[in-house]
N, C-alpha and C positions, 0 to 999 in steps of 0.2 A: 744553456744552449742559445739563447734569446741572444744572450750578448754577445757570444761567439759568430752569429750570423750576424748582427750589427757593427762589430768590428771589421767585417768581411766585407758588409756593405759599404763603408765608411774608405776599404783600402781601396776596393772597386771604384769608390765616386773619384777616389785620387787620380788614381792611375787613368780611370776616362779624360779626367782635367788636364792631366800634364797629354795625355796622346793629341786631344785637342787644341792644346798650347801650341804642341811642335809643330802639328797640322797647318798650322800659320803659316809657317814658314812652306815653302813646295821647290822641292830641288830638281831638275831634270838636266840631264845634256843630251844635247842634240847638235843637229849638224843643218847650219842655214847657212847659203851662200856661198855651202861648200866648204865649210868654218866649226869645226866643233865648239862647242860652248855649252860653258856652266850657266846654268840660269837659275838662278835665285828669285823667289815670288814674294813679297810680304805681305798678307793682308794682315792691316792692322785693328786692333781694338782697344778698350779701355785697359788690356791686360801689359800692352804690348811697351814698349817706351824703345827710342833708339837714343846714342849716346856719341859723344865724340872725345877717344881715348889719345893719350899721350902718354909716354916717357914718362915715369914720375907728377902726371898732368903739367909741364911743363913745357914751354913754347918751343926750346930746343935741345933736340935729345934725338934716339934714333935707338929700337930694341926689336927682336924679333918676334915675328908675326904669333910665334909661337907661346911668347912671353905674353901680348895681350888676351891670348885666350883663356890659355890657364891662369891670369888675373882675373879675368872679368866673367871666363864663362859663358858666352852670348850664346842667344841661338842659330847667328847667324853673325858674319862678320868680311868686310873689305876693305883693302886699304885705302887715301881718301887724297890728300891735296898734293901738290909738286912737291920735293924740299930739295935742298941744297943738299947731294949727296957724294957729289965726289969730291968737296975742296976741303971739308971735314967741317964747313958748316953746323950744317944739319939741323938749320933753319927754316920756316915752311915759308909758301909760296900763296898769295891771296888772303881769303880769310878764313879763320876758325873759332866756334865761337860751342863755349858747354856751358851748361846749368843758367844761363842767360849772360854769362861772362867772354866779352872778348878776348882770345887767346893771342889773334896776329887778325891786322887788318888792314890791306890794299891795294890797288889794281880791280882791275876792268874784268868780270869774267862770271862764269857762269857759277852756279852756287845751290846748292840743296839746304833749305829752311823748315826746321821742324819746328811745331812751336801743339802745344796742348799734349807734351808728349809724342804724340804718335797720329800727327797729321804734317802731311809734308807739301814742300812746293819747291820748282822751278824756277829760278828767274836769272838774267841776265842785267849784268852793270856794275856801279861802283856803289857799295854800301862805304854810308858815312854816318857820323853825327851831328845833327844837330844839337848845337848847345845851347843852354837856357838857364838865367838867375832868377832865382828868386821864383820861378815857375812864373815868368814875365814869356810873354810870346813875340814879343816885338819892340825894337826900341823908340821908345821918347824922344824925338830929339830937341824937345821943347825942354830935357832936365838936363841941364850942363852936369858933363863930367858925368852922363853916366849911361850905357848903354848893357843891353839884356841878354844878346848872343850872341853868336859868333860858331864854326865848323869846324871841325876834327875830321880828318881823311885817312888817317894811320896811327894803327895801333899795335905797338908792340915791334917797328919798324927795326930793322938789321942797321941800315944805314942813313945818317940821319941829314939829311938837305939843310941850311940851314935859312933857305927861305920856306920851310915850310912848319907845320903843327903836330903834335904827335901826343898820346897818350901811351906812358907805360904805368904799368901794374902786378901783378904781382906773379903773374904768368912766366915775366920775362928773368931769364936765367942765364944770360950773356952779358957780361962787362957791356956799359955802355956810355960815353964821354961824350958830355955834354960839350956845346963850342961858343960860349958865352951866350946864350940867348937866356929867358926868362922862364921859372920854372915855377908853375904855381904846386901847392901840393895840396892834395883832396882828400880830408878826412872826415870822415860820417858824414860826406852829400854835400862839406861845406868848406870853403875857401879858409886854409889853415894857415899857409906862409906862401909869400910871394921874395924870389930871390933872382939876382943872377950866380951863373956858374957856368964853369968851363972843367969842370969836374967831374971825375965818373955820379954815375947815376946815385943818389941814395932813396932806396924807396920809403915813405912813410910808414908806418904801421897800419893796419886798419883802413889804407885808403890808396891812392894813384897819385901819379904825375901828368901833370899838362905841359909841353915843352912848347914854347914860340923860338924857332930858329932866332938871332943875333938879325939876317935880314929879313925876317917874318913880317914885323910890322911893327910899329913905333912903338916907344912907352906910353905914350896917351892914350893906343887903344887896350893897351894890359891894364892902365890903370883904371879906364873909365868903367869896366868890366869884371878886375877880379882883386874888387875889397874884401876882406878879411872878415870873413861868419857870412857870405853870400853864399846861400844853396845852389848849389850846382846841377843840372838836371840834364842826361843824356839822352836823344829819342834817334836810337836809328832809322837812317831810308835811304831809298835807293833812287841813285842816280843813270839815267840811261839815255844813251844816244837812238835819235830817230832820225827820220828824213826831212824833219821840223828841229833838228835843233836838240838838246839835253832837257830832258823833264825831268820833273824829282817827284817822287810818290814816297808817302806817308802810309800807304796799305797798298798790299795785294788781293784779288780776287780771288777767292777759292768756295769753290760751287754756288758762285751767287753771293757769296756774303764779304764783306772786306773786311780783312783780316788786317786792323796794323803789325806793321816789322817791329814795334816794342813788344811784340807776343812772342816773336823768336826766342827759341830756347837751346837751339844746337845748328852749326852752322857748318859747310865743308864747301871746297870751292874748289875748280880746277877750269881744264878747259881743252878744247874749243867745246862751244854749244854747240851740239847736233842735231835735234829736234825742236821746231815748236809750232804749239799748234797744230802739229802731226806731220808739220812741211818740215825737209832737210835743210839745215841753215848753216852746216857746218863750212862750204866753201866761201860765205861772209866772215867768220869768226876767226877760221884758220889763220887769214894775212898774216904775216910778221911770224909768224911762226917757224920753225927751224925745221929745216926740207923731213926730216924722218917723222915728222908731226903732217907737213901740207901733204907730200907722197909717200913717203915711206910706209912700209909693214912692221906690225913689230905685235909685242903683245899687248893686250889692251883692257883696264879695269873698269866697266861703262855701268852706270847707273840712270835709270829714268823711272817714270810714272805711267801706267797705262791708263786704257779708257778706265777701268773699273776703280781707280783710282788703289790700285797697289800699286808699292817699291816693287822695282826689274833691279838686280844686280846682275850683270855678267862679267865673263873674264871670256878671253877669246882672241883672237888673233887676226888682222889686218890693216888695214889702210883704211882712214878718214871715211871713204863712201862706202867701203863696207860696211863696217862697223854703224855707220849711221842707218845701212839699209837692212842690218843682223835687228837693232830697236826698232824700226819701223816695223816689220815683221812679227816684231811681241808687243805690236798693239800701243806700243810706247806711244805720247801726243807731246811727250818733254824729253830731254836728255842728253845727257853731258861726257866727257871724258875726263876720269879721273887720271892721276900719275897712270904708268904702264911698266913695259921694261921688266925688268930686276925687280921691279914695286908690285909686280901685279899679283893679286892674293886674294884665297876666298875661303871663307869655312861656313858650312851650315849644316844643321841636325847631326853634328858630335862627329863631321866627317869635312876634312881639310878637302879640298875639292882643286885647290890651287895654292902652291908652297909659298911666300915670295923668296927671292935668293938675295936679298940683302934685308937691314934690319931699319924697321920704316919709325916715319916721323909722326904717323897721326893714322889713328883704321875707326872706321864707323861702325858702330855695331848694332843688333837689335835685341832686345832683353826682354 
């Protein structure tokens, strides 16, 4: 009898655990602004972990919404960056980044950064790398011939410039042809083979590609740089325009404490920025934008942070200052727009909440 009530105990402590789990998650619709909307709540814990899913985890690809769930299961789930969807691309747009690995990275734009698992953050700008030998921070120029860094701005690029830098890796799954520039190759952290080629891609095993465009920058600065058995060391940061000019930070603040961007562990990016700091910023960001993004109504996948510091996921339907004043209204103090359209999708607590009607490039999830 003894055991039979302690197995009973044992299902009972289960079943409390997972109602608690789902509890996390808090689903309502409602109606703001005149606007029905899914709203999705996260409060996160040490149980909790969010994720950034692909196609076969692969940079370009495109499968239905329905296909990520039944892979992955989440408790909660939305679709996440632009992609290239009507020229059959179906390449993404900004950056993407899982398990601490660069998927696609570049452009100016707003971005959600999760890093200890299941703590997130807001920012706005250009993430890059900084590059580093030998874990040297700075160059000598007292030692001929040989200098210690040098920046990376694109990663896993569609289209390659060839006055610029690029890293690809092992994400990237599109034919890609090289235009004579200089191709270092990075295996175990360390400078394997230094070549030219005008040749499709070949990836190393085990390791990445550094491309210098043909008009990137001379042989002197490839050679002074990237000798053969030099460790290679990557540190993202972020770059951002003010009314002084482009600063570059090494850490973000989050409640007081600076958190560097090499903690980043899951990356999604879209845009325009709508919130920050609790003000509407989205008619600075909009510019350049294509009229059904600056005026237009359409449907919309928005994500932000509130004061209490959970994830806001909606889906919902309007125009730029709507939508900006739907977040402001849930308390939001960050917040961005994700794809929309055809793209816009949601599932949370075992119940699809928003279909998409085409088959997306990359969904955020929470587990």
């Amino acid at each position: 009898m003894k055991k039979k009530v302690l197995a009973m105990c044992a299902i009972f402590t289960m079943l409390i655990t997972q109602v608690r789990c789902m509890a996390k998650v808090d689903v309502k619709q409602v109606k703001l602004r005149s606007k029905s909307c899914n709203v999705v709540t996260v409060t996160s814990d040490e149980k909790t972990a969010f994720k950034v899913v692909k196609p076969n985890m692969k940079q370009v690809g495109a499968t239905s919404f329905k296909n990520y769930i039944n892979s992955y299961k989440p408790m909660a789930a939305i679709n996440a960056n632009y992609f290239e969807a009507y020229k059959g691309g179906l390449y993404p747009y900004g950056t993407q980044m899982t398990d601490g690995k660069m998927i696609n990275m570049s452009g100016n734009h707003a971005s959600l950064l999760v890093f200890d698992k299941n703590k997130f953050k807001i920012v706005q700008g250009m993430l890059r790398y900084n590059g580093y030998l030998d874990g040297l921070r700075e160059n000598d120029w007292n030692i001929k011939n040989k200098a210690n860094t040098f920046e990376i701005w694109n990663v896993n690029n569609n289209s390659i410039n060839e006055k610029g830098a690029y890293i690809y890796n092992s994400f990237r799954n599109s034919p890609t042809k090289f235009g004579g520039g200089t191709v270092i190759e990075v295996v175990n952290d360390k400078v394997s083979k230094v070549y030219k080629s005008s040749e499709n891609m070949v990836l190393p095993k085990d390791g990445y590609i550094i491309y210098y465009g043909k008009d990137a920058c001379d042989d002197k600065y490839i050679s002074d740089r990237f000798k053969l058995g030099r460790k290679v060391e990557l540190e993202l940061v972020l770059s951002k325009k003010t009314k002084d000019g482009f600063v570059h930070e090494e850490s973000f603040d989050y409640n007081g404490e600076k958190i560097p961007y090499t903690k980043v562990t899951e990356i999604i990016s879209a845009g325009p920025l709508l919130i920050e700091d609790s003000k509407s910023v989205y008619e600075r960001y909009v510019k350049g934008m294509e009229a059904k993004m600056t005026k237009g109504a359409g449907a919309r996948t928005l994500i932000g942070v509130n004061k209490s510091n959970q994830l806001v996921m909606v889906t919902t339907s309007g125009t730029m200052a709507q939508v900006t004043s739907i977040m402001q209204d849930l308390g939001c103090t960050e917040a961005f727009n994700l794809d929309g359209g055809a793209s816009s999708a949601m599932y949370a607590n075992s119940k699809y909440l928003r279909q998409a009607g085409r088959a997306l490039n990359t969904v955020f999830i929470v587990k």
